[in-house]
Backbone as JSON Lines, residues from 0, in Angstrom:
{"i":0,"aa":"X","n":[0.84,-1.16,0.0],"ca":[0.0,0.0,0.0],"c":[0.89,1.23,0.0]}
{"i":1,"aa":"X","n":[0.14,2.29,-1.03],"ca":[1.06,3.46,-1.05],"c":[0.83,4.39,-0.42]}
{"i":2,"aa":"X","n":[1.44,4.83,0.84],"ca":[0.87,6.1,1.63],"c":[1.47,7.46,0.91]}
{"i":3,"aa":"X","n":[0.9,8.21,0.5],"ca":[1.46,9.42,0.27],"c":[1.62,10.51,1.62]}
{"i":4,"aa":"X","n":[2.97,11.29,1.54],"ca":[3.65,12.31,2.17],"c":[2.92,13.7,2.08]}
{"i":5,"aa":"X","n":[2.42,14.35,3.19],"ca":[2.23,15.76,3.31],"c":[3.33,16.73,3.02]}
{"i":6,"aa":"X","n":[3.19,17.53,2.29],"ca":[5.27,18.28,2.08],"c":[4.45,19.53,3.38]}
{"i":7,"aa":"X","n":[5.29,19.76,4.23],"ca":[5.78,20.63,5.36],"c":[5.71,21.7,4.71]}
{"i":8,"aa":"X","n":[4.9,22.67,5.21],"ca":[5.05,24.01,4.92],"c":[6.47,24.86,4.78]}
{"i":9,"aa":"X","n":[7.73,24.41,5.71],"ca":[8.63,24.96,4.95],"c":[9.15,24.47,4.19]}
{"i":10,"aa":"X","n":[8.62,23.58,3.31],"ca":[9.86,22.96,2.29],"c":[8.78,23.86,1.08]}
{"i":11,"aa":"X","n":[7.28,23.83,1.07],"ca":[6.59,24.47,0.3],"c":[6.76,26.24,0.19]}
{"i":12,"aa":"X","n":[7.24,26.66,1.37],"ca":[7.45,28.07,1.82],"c":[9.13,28.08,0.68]}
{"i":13,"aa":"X","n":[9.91,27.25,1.02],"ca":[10.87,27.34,0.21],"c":[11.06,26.93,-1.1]}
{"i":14,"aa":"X","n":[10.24,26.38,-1.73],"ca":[9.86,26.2,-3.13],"c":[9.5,27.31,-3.82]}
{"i":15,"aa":"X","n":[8.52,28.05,-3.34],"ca":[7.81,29.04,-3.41],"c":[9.03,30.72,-3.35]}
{"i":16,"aa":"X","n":[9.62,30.15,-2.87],"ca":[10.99,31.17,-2.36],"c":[12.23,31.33,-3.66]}
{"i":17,"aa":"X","n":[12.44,29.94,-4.12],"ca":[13.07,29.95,-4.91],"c":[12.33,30.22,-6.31]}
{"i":18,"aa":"X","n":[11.3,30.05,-6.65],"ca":[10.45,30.2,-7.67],"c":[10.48,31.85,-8.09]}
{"i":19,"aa":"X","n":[10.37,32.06,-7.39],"ca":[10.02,33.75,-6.9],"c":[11.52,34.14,-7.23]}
{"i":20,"aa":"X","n":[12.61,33.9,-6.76],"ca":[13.9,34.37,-6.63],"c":[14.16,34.02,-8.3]}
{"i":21,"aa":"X","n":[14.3,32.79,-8.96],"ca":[14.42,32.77,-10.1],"c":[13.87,33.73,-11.1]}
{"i":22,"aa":"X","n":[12.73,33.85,-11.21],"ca":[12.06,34.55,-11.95],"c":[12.52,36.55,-11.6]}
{"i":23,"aa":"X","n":[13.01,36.56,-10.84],"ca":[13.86,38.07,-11.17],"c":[15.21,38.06,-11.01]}
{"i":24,"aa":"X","n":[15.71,36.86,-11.17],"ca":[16.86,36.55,-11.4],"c":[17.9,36.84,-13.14]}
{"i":25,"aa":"X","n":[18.75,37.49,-13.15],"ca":[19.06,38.35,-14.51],"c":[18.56,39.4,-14.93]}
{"i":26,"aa":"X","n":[18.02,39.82,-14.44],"ca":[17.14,41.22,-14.56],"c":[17.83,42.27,-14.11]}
{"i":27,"aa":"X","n":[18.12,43.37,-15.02],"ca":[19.24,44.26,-15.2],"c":[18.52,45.27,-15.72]}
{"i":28,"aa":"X","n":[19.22,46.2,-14.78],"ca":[18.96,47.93,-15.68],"c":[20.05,48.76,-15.92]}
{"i":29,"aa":"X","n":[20.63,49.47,-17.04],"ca":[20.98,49.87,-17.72],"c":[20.92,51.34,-17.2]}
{"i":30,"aa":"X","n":[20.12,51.85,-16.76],"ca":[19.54,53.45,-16.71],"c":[20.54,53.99,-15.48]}
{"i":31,"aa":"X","n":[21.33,55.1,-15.77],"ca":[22.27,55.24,-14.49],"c":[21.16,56.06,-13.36]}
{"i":32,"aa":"X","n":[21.26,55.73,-12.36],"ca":[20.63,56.89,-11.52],"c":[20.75,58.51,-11.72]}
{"i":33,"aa":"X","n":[20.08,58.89,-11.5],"ca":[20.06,60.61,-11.89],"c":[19.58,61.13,-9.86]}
{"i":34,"aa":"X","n":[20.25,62.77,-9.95],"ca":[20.11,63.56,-9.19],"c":[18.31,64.09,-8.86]}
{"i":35,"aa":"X","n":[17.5,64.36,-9.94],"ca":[16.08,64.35,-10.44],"c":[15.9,63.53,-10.99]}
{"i":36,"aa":"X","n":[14.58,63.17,-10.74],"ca":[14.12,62.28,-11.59],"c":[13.23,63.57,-12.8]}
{"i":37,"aa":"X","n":[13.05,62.53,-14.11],"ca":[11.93,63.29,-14.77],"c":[10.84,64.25,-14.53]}
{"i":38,"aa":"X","n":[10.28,65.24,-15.54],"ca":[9.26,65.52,-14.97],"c":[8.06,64.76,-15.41]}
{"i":39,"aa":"X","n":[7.42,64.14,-14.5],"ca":[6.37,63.2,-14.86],"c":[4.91,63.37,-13.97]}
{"i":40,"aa":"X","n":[3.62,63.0,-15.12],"ca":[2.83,62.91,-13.83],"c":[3.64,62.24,-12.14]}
{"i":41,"aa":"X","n":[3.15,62.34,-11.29],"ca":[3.25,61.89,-9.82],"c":[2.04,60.77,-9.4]}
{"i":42,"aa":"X","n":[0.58,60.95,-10.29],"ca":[-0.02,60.21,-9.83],"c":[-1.51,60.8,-8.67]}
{"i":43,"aa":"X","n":[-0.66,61.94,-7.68],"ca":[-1.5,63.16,-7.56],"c":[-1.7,64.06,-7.94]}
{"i":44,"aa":"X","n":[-1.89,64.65,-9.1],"ca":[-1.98,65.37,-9.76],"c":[-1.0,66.64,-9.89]}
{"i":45,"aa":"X","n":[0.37,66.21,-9.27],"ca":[1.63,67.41,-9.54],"c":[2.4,66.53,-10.69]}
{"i":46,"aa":"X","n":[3.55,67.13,-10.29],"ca":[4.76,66.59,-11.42],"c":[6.04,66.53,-10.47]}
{"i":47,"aa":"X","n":[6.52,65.84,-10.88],"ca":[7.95,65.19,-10.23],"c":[8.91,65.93,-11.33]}
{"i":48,"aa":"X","n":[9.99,66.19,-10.59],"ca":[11.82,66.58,-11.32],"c":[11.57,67.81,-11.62]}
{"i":49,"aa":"X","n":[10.81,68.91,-10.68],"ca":[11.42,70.57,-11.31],"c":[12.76,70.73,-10.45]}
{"i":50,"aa":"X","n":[13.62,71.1,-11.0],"ca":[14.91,71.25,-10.62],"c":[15.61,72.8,-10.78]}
{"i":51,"aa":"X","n":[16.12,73.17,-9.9],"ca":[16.71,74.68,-9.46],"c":[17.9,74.52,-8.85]}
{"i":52,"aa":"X","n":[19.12,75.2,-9.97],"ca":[20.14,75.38,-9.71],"c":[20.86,76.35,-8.9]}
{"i":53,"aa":"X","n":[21.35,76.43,-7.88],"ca":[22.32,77.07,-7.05],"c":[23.8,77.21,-7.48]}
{"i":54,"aa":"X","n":[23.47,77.64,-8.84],"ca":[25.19,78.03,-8.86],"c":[25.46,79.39,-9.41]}
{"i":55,"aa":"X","n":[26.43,80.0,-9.21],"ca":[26.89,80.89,-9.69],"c":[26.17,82.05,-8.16]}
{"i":56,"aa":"X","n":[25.94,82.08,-7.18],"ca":[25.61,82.93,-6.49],"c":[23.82,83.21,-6.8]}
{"i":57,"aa":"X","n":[23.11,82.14,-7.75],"ca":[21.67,82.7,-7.67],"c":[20.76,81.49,-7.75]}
{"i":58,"aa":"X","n":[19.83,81.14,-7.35],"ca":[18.8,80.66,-7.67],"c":[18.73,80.4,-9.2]}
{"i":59,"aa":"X","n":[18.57,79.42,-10.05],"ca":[18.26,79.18,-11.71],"c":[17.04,78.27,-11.67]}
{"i":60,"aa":"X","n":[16.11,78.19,-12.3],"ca":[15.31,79.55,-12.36],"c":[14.9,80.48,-11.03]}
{"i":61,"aa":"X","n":[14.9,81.63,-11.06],"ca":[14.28,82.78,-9.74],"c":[13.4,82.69,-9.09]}
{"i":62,"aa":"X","n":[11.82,81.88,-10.42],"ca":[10.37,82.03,-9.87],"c":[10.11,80.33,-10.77]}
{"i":63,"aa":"X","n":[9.12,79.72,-9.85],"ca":[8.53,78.69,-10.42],"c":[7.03,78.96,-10.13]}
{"i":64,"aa":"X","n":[6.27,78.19,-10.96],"ca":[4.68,78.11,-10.51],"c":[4.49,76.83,-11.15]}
{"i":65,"aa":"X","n":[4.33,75.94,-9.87],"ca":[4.06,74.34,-9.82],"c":[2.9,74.14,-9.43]}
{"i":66,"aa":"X","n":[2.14,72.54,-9.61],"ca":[1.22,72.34,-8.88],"c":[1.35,71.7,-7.88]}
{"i":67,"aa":"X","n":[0.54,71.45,-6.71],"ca":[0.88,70.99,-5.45],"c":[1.13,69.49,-5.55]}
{"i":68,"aa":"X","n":[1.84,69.44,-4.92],"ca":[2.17,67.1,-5.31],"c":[3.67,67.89,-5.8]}
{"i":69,"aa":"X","n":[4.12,68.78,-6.27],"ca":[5.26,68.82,-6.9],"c":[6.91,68.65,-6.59]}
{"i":70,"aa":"X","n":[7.57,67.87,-7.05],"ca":[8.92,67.64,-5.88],"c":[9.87,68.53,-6.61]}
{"i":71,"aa":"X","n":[10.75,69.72,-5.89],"ca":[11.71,70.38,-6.59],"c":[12.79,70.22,-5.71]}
{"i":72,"aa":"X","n":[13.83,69.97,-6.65],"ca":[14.98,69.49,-6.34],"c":[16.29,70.28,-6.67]}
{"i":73,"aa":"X","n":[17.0,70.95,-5.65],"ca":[18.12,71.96,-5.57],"c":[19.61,71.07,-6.06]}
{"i":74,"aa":"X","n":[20.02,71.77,-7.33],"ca":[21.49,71.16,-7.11],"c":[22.65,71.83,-7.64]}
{"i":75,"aa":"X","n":[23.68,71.31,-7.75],"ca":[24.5,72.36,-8.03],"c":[25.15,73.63,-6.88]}
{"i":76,"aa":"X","n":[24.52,72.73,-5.42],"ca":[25.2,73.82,-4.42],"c":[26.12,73.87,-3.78]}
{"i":77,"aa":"X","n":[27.13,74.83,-3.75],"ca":[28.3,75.03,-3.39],"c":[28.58,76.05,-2.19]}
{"i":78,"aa":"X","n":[28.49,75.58,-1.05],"ca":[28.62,77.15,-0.08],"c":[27.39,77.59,0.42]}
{"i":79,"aa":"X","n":[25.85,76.46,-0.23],"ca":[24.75,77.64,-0.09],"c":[23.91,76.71,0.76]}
{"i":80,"aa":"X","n":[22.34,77.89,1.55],"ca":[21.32,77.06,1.91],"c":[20.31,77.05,1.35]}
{"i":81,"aa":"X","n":[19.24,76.3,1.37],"ca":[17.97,76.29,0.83],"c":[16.93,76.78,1.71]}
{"i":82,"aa":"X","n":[16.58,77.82,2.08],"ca":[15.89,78.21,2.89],"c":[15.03,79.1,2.71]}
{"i":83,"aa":"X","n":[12.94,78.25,3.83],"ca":[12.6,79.52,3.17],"c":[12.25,80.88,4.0]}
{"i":84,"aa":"X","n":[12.43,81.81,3.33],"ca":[12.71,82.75,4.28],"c":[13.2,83.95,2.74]}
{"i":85,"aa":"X","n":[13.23,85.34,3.28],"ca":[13.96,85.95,1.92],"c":[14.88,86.73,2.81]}
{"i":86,"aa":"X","n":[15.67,87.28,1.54],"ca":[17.75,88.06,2.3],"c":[18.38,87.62,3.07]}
{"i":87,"aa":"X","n":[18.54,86.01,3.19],"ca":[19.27,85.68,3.95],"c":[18.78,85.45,5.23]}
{"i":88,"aa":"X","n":[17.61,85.66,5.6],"ca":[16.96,85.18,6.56],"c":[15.67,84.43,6.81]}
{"i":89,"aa":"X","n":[15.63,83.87,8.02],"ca":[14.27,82.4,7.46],"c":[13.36,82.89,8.27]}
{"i":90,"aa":"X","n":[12.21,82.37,7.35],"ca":[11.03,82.6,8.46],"c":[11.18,81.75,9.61]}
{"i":91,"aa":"X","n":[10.1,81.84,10.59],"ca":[9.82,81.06,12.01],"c":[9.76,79.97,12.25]}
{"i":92,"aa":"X","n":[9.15,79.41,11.52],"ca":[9.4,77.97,10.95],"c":[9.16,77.33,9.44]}
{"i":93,"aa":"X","n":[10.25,77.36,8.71],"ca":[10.81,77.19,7.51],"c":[10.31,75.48,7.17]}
{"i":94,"aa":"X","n":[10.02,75.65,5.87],"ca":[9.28,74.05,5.64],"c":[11.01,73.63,5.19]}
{"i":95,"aa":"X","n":[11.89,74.3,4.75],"ca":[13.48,73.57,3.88],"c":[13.67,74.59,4.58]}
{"i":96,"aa":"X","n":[15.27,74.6,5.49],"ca":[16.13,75.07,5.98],"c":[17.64,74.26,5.77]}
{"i":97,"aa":"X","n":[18.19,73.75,4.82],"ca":[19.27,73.2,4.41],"c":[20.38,73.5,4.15]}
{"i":98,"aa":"X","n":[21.34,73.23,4.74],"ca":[22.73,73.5,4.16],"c":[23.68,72.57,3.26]}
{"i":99,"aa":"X","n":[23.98,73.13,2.16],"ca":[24.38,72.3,0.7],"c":[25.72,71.07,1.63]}
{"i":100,"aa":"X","n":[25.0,69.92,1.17],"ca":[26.02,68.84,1.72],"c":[26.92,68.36,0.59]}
{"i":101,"aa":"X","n":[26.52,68.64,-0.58],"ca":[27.23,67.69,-1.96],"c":[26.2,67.22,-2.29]}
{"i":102,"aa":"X","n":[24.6,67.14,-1.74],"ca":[23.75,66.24,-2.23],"c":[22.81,67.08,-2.39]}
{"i":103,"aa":"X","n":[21.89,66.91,-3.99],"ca":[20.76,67.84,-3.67],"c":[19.77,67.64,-2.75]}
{"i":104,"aa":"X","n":[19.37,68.82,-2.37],"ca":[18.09,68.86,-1.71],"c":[16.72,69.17,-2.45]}
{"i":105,"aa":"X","n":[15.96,67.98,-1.96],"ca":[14.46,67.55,-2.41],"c":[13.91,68.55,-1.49]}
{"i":106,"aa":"X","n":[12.4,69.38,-2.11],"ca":[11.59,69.6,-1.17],"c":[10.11,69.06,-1.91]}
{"i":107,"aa":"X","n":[9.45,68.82,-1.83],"ca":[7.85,68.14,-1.89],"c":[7.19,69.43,-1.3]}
{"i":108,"aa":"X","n":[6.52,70.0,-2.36],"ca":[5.76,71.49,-2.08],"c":[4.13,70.27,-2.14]}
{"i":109,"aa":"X","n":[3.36,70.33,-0.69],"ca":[2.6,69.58,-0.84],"c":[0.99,70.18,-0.41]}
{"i":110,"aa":"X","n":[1.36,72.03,-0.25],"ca":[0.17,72.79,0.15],"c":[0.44,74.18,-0.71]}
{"i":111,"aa":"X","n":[-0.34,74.77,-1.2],"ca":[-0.85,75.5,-2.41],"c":[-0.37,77.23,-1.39]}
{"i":112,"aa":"X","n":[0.24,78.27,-2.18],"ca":[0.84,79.03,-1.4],"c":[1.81,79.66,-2.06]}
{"i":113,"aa":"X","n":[2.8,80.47,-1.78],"ca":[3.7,81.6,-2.31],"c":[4.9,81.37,-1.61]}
{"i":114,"aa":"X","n":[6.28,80.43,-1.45],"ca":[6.69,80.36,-0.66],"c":[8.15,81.03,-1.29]}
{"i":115,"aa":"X","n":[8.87,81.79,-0.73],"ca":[10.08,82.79,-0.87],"c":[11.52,81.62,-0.35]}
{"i":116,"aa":"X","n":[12.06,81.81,-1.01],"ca":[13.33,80.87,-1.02],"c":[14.88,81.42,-0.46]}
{"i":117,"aa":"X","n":[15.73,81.43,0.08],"ca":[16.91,82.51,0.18],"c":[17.85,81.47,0.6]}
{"i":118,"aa":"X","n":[19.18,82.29,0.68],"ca":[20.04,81.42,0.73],"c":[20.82,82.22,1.83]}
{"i":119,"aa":"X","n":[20.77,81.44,3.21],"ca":[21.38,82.52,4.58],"c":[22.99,82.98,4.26]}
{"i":120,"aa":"X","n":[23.89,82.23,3.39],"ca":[25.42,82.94,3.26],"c":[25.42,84.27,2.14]}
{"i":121,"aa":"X","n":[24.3,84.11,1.57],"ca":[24.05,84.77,0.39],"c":[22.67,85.75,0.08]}
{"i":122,"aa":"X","n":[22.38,86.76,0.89],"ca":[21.81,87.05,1.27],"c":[21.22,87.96,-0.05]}
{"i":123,"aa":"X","n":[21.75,87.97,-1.18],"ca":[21.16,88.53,-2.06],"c":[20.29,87.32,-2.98]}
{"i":124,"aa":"X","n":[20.79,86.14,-2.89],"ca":[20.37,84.72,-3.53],"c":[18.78,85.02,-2.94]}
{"i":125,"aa":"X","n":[17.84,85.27,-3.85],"ca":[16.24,84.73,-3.67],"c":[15.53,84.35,-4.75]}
{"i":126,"aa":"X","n":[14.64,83.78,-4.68],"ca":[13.48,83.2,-5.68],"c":[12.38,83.06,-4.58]}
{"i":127,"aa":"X","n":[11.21,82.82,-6.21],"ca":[10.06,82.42,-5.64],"c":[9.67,81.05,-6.12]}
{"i":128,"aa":"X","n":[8.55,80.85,-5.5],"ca":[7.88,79.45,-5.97],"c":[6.68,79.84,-5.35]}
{"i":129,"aa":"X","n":[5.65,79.45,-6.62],"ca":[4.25,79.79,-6.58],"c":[3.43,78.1,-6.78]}
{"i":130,"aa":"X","n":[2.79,77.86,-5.9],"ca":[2.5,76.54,-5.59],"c":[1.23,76.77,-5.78]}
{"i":131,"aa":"X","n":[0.54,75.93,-6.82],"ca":[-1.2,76.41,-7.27],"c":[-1.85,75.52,-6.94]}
{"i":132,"aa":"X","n":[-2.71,75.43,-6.69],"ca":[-3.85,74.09,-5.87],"c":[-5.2,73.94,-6.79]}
């Protein structure tokens, strides 16, 4: 008489493990990472990758008008902060108050508003960003 074997949940847990592991196994991307990403829908109705350069002593571009969901991303900073606040000084409580590490800084503008940008070593460095809802 032939009794058949129950298989143990972990030998099935590990079947299931390797199945899974194979199947994204060789799977390669090509695409180097970037500082921004694209500008693309987001999905909530902003856009991803507006990007503003800090070099040369100014804000590039000065003024943006995004929609809310929107992620803008500072790079190119050398010496500077991202802060908001204008001439070098921040408001009371600043949504980005950053000092340039080598890495850009992301901010996610995620409420509709007028927010003034400055840079505290550089007190002539300002822009705007107009956030529309």
């Amino acid at each position: 008489m032939h009794r058949s074997r129950p298989i143990s949940l972990a030998a099935l847990l590990a079947g299931i493990i390797l199945i899974l592991a194979a199947c994204g196994a060789g799977t390669t991307s090509s695409a180097a990472p970037s500082a921004a990403p694209p500008a693309t829908d987001d999905g909530g109705g902003g856009t991803a990758g507006e990007t503003v350069s800090l070099d040369d002593d100014e804000f590039s571009p000065s003024s943006l008008t995004i929609p809310v969901g929107t992620t803008v991303t500072f790079t190119d900073g050398e010496d500077h902060t991202v802060t908001e606040g204008s001439n070098g000084t921040a408001v009371a409580e600043p949504i980005v108050d950053e000092q340039w590490s080598g890495e850009p800084i992301v901010v996610s503008f995620d409420e509709a508003g007028t927010f003034n940008i400055t840079c505290k070593i550089h007190p002539e460095m300002n822009m705007t960003i107009t956030v529309e809802g």
